[in-house]
C-alpha beads as a LAMMPS data file, in Angstrom:
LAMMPS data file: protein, C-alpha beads

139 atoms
138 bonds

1 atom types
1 bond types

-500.0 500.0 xlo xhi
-500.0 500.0 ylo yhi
-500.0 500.0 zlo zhi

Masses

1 110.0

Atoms # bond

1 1 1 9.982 -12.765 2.196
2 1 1 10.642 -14.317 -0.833
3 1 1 8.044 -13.200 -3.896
4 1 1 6.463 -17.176 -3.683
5 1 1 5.811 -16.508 -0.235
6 1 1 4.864 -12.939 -1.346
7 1 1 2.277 -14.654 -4.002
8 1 1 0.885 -16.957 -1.425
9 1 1 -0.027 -14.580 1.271
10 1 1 -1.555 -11.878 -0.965
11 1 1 -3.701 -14.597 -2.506
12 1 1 -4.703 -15.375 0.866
13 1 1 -5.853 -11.633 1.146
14 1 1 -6.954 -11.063 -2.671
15 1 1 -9.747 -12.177 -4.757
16 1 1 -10.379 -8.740 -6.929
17 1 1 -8.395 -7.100 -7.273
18 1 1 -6.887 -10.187 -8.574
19 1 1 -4.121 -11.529 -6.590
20 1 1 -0.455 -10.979 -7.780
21 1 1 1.967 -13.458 -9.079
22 1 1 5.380 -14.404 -7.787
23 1 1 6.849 -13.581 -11.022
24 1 1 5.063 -9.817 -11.110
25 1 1 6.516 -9.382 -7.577
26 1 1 9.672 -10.580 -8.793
27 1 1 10.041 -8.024 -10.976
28 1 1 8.762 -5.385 -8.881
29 1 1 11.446 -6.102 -6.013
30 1 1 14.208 -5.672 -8.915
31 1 1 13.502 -2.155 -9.130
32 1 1 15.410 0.256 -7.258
33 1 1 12.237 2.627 -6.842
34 1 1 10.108 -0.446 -4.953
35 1 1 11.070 -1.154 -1.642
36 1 1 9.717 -4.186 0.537
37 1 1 8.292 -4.122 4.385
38 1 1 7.656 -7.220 5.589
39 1 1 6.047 -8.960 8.942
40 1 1 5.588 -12.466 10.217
41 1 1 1.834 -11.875 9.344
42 1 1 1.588 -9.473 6.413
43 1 1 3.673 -7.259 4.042
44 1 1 3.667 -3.504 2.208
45 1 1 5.021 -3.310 -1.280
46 1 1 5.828 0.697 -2.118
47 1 1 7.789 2.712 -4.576
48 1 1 9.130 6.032 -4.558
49 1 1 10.108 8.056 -7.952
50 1 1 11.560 11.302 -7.773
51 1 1 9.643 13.431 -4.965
52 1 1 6.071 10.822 -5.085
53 1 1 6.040 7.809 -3.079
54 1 1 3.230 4.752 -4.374
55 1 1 1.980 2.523 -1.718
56 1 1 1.638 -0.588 -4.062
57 1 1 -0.199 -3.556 -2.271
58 1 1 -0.669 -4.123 1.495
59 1 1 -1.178 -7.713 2.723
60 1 1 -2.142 -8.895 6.633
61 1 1 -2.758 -12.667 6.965
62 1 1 -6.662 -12.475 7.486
63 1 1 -6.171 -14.366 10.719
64 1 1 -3.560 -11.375 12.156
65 1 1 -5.815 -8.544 11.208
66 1 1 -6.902 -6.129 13.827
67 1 1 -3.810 -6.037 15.585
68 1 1 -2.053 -3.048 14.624
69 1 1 0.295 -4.890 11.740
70 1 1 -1.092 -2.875 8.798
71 1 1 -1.445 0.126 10.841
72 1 1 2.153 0.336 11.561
73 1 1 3.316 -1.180 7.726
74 1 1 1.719 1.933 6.312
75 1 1 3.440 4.184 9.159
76 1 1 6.983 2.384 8.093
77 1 1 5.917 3.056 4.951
78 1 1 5.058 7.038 5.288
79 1 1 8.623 7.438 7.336
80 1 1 10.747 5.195 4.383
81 1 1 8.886 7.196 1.461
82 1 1 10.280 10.458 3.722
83 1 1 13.546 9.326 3.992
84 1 1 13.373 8.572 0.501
85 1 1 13.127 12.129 -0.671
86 1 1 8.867 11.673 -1.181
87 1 1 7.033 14.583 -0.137
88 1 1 3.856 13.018 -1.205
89 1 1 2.229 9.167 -1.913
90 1 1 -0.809 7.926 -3.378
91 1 1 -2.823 4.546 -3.438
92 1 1 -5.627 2.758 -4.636
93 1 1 -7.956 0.932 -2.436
94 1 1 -10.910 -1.281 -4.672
95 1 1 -14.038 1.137 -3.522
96 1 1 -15.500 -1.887 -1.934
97 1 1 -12.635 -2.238 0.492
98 1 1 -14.177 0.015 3.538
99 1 1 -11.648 -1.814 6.216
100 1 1 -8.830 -0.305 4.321
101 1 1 -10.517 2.780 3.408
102 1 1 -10.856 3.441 7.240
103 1 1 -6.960 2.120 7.506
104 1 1 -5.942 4.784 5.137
105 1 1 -8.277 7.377 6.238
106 1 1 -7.172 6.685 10.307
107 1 1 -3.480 7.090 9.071
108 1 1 -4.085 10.466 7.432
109 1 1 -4.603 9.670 3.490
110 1 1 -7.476 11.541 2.183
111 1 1 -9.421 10.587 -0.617
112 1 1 -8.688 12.873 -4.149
113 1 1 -10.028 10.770 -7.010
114 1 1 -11.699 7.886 -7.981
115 1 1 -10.813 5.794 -11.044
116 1 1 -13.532 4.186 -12.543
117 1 1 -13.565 0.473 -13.532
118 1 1 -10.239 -0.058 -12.435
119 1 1 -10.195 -2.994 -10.754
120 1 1 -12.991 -4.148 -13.514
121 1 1 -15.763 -3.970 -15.155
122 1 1 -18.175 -3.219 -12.026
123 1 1 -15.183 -2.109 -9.427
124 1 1 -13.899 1.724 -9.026
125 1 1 -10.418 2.702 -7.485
126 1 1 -10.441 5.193 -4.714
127 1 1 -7.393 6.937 -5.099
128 1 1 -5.977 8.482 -1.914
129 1 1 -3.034 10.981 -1.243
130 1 1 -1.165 11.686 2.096
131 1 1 1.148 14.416 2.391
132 1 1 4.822 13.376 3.678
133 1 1 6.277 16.759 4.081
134 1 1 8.122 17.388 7.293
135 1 1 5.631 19.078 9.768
136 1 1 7.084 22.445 11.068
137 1 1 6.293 23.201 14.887
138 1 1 4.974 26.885 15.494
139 1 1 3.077 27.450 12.272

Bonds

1 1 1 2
2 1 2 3
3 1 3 4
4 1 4 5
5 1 5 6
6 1 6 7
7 1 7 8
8 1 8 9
9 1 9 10
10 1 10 11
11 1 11 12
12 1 12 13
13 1 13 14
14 1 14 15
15 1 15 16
16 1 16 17
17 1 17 18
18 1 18 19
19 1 19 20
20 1 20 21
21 1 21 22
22 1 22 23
23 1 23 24
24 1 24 25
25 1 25 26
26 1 26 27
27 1 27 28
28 1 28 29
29 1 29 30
30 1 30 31
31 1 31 32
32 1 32 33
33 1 33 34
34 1 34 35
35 1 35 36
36 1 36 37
37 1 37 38
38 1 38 39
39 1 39 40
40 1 40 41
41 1 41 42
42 1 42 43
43 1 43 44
44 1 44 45
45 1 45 46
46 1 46 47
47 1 47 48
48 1 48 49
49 1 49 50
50 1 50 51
51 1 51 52
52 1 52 53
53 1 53 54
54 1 54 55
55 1 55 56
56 1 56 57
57 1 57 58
58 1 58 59
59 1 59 60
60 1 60 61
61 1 61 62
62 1 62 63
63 1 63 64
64 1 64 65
65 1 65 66
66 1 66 67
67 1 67 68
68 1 68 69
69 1 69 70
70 1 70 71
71 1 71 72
72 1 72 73
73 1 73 74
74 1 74 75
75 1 75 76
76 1 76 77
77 1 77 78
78 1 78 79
79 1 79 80
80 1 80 81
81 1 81 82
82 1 82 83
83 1 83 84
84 1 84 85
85 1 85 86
86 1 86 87
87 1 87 88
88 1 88 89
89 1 89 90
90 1 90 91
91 1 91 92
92 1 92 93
93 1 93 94
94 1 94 95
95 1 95 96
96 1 96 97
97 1 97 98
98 1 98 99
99 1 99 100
100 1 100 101
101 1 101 102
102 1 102 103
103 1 103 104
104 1 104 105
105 1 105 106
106 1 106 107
107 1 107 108
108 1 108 109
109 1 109 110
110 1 110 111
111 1 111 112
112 1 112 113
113 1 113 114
114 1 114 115
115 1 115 116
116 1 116 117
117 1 117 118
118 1 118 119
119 1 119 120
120 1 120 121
121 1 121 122
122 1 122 123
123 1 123 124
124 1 124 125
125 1 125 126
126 1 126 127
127 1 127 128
128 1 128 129
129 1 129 130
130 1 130 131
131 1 131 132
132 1 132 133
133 1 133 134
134 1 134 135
135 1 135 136
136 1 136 137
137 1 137 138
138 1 138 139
């Protein structure tokens, strides 16, 4: 996807948090930390640094939601942070958003922190955490 295409789709998914420009994701995808994961239907934006991996946006087309695209972006997104050397990644979902909330929360991120009034004025962050480290069989 190229970041127009990018643009258009998350402002088919964004209102507030205010919907990202094809220049800003233009200049995200230059970075070596941010990586891209795209669909027909939607797209995950992340970035890993050192040993922490950042889920930055996650877009579905609103008419391909509920059909397992996000679901498995953010498990793509779990196993590329791992490869990446992550051992941990963090988000933040607008509090208002309870369909991604339950995404997140279905997928194993847990909720750690809120940040207030940072999406706005009258709009919290939730900020989440999910724990990448390889799981060990028999304890």
């Amino acid at each position: 996807m190229t970041p127009d295409q990018l643009a258009a789709l998350h402002a088919r998914c964004f209102t507030l948090p205010r919907p990202w420009s094809a220049p800003a994701f233009a200049a995200l995808l230059d970075s070596p930390h941010v990586f891209l994961l795209a669909r027909p239907d939607g797209f995950l934006l992340g970035r890993t640094v050192a040993d922490e991996a950042e889920l930055l946006t996650l877009a579905v087309s609103p008419d391909a939601r509920r059909q397992g695209i996000a679901r498995d972006l953010v498990a793509e997104f779990a196993a590329t942070s791992r490869a990446r050397g992550a051992t941990r990644a963090f988000l933040e979902v607008a509090a208002d958003n309870a369909p991604a909330q339950a995404l997140y929360a279905a997928t194993g991120w847990r909720e750690t922190g809120r940040r207030r009034r940072y999406y706005g004025p009258d709009l919290d962050a939730i900020v989440m955490e999910l724990p990448l480290e390889d799981r060990q069989e028999g304890g």
